[in-house]
C-alpha positions as CSV (number, residue, x, y, z in Angstrom):
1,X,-21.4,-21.4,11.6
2,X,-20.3,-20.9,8.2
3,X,-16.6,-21.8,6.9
4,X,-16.2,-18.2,6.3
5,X,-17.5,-17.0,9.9
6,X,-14.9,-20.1,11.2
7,X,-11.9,-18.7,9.3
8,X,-12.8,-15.2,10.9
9,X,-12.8,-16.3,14.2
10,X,-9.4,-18.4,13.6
11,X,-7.7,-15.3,12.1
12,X,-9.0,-13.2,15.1
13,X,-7.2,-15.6,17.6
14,X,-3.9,-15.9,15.2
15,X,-3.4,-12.0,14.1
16,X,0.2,-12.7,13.1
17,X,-1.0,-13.7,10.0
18,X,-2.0,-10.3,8.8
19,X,1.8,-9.4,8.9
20,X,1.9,-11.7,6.1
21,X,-0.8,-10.3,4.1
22,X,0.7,-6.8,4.9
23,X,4.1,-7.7,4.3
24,X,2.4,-9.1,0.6
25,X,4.2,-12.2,1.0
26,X,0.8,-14.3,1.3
27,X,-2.8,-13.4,0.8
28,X,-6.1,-13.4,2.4
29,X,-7.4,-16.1,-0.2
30,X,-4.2,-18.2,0.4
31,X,-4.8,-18.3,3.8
32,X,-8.7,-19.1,3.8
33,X,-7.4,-21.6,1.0
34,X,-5.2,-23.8,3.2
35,X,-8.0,-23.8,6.4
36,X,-10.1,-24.7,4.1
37,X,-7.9,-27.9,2.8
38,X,-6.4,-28.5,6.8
39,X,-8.2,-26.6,9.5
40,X,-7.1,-25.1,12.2
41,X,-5.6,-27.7,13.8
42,X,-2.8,-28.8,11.6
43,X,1.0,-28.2,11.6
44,X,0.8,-26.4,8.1
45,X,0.0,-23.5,10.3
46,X,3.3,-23.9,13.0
47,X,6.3,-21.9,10.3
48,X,3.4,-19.3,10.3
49,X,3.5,-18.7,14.0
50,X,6.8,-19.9,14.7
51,X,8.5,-17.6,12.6
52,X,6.2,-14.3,13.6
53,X,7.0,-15.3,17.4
54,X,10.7,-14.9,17.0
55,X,10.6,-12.0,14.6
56,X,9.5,-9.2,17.6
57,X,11.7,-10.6,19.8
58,X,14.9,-9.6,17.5
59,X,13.4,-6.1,17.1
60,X,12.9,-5.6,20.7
61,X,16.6,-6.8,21.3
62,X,17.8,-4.3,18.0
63,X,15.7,-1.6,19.8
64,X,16.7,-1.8,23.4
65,X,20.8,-2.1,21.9
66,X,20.2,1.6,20.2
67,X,18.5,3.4,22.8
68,X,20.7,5.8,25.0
69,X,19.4,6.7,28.5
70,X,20.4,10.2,28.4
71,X,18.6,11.1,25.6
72,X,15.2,9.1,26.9
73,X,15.7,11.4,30.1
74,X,15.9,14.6,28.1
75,X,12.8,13.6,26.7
76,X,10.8,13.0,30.0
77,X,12.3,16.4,31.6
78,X,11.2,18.3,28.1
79,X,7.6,16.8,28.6
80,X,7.7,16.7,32.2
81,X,8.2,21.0,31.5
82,X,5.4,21.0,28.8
83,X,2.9,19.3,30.8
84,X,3.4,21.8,33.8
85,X,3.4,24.5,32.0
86,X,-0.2,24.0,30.3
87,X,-1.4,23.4,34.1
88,X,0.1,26.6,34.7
89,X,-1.9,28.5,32.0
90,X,-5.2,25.9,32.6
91,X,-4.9,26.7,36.1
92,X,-5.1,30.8,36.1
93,X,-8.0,32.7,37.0
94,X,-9.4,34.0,33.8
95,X,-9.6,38.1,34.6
96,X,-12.6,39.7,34.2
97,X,-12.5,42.1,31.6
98,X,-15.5,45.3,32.1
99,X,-17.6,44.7,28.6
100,X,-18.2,48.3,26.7
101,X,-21.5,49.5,27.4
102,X,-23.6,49.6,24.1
103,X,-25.7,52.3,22.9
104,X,-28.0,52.1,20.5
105,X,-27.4,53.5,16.8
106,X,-30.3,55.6,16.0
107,X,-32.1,53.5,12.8
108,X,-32.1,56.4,10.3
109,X,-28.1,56.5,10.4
110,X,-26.2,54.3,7.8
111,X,-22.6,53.7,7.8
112,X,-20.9,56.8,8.0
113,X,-23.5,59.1,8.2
């Protein structure tokens, strides 16, 4: 396997990195720069998953603080309404409407005639 295909797999199993390279703070080429220099298995990598491990955990915390029952149960009863109410209209018979009979326009009349 080539170095490139090995740095591939290892960003596959770390994907916090691409917060990084989203975030601009590093880039794809820094990265494959210091695998290349240290591998995988080095501690050079630990402030890179250390520090994305604890970030989610604050927004979770910031998230769960601002949230107000009342409102999240408004929210289930609207949808809870919407979702019964497209079962009510998938649910009903469509009614069968009598199609017009045709009758044929004689071909030597045009438009209006």
């Amino acid at each position: 396997m080539s170095k490139a295909e090995e740095f591939k797999a290892f960003v596959n199993k770390h994907p916090e990195l691409a917060s990084y390279v989203k975030d601009k703070k590093h880039t794809w080429q820094e990265f494959y720069e210091i695998y290349d220099l240290y591998g995988e298995n080095n501690s050079v990598w630990d402030k890179y998953q250390d520090e994305t491990r604890a970030l989610p955990i604050k927004e979770i915390t910031t998230l769960i603080k601002g949230v107000k029952i009342d409102s999240v149960q408004k929210y289930i009863t609207n949808a809870q309404k919407a979702i019964n109410v497209v079962q009510e209209l998938t649910n009903k018979p469509i009614s069968k409407i009598k199609p017009i009979p045709k009758t044929p326009r004689p071909i030597h009349k045009f438009f209006g005639d």
